[in-house]
N, C-alpha and C positions, 0 to 999 in steps of 0.2 A: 176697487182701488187695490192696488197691488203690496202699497206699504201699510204696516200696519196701521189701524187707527181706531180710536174710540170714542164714544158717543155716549153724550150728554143729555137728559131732560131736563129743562129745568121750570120748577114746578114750585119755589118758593116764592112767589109773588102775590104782592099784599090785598087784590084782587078788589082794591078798594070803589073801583067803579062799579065793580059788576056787584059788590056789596052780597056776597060768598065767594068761598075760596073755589076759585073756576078750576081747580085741578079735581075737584071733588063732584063736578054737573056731571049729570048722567049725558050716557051718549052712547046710544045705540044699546044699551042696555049694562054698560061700562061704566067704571067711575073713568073722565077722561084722562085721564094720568095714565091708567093703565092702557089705554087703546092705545096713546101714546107713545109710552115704553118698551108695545109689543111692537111697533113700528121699526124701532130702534134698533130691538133685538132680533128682527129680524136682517139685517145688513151685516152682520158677518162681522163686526168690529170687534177687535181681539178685548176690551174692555166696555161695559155699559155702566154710566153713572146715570146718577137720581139726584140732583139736586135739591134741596129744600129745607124746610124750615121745620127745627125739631118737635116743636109742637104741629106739627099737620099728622107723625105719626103714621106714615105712609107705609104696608107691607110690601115688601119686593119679594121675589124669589131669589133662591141659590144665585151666585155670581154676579148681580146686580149691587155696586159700591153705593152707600148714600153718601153723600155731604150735607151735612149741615152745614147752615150761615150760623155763622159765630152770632152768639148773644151782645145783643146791642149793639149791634153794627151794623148800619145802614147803608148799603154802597152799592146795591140792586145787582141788576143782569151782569154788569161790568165786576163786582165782587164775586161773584158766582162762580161767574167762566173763568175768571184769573186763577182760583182754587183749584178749579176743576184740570185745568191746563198744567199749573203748577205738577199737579200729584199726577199726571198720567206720563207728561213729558211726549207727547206725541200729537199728529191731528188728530184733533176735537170736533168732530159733527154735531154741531148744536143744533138743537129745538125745544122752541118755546109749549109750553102743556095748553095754547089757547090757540094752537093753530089747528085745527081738528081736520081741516081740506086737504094737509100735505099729507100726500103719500108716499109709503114706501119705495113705491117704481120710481118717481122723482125721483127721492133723494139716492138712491141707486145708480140708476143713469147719470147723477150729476159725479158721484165716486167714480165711475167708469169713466168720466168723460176729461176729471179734473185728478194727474197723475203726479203731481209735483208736492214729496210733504214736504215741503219747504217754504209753501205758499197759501194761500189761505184764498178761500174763495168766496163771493157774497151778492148776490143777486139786487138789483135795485130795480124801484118803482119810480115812483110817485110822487114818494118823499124818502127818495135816497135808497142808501143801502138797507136792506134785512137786515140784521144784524142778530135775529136769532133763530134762523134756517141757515147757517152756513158752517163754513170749515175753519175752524182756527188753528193756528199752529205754533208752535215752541218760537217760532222767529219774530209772535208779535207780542211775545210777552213784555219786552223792555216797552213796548207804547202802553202797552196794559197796566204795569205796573206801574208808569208814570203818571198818567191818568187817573191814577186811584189816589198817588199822595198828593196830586192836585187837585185833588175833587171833583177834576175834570170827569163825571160819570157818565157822559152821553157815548152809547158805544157806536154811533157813526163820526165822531171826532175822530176814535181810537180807528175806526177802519179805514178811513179819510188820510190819517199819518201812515199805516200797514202800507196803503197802497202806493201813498207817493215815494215808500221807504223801497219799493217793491218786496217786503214780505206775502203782500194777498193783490188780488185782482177783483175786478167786479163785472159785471155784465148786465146789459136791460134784459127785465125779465120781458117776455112777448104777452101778449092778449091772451093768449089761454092758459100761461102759466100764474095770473094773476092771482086766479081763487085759490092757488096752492098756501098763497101765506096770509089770506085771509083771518084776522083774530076776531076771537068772541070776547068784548071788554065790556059790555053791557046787558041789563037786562034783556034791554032791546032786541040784540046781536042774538037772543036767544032764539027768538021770532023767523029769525032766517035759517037755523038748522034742516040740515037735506041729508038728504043720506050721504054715505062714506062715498068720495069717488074711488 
């Protein structure tokens, strides 16, 4: 991507299914979080955040920003990114810390491919858009921040509004790009880990 932009992990998630905090499973010999974050840091964005929750107590390296979610405030993925967006003021390349199949070449090639910051871009399956493998931008803050004093916290409403607003676009994702957004939300899910593609 040729304009600048910055990228986001977000790793405060109350992990209540998998019943431990899934930014902390091992993986590949890593806490996930960090396999993550190297992911991230590897894409050239002129800023990398760390979202998360102050009690997880996560170390980062030099130049890596954290956020914390405010104490007692409950308002998930869609509270997170608004913050995160708010303080950078640029595209935001989101991902989620329980997507452990997306690779860095992905999300590369989709910066190379997707050149407009003024638009946001979001992959859909299944059941809709990703909503936290993609690109957010300064233009979909106003749905963002409406959505939160409505409590409206589901973030394929907010991308749902992005896109009919034309701030962000979306696209089906194909058959092989499926395992890319693959999440680990269960013990279960743990059973199917494979190596890094």
């Amino acid at each position: 991507m040729s304009a600048p932009f910055a990228a986001v992990l977000i790793a405060g998630g109350r992990s209540t299914r998998m019943k431990q905090d899934k930014a902390l499973l091992q993986w590949h010999g890593q806490e996930l979080w960090q396999v993550q974050l190297h992911k991230l840091q590897s894409l050239g964005a002129e800023r990398v955040l760390l979202s998360c929750r102050r009690e997880q107590a996560l170390l980062v390296s030099d130049g890596v920003e954290i956020i914390h979610d405010p104490a007692g405030v409950d308002d998930g993925p869609l509270g997170a990114i608004t913050r995160c967006l708010e303080r950078v003021q640029m595209p935001l390349l989101v991902l989620a810390v329980d997507m452990p199949w997306m690779t860095a070449a992905f999300l590369r090639e989709q910066l190379s491919e997707h050149e407009n910051p003024d638009q946001g871009w979001f992959f859909c399956g299944s059941h809709g858009a990703e909503a936290l493998a993609g690109m957010y931008v300064p233009a979909m803050l106003t749905h963002m921040c409406q959505a939160l004093r409505e409590k409206n916290l589901k973030l394929q409403h907010v991308i749902e509004a992005c896109v009919h607003a034309g701030a962000a676009l979306t696209q089906k994702m194909s058959d092989e790009e499926v395992a890319f957004f693959h999440n680990v939300n269960t013990p279960a899910d743990l059973n199917g880990l494979s190596a890094l593609p």
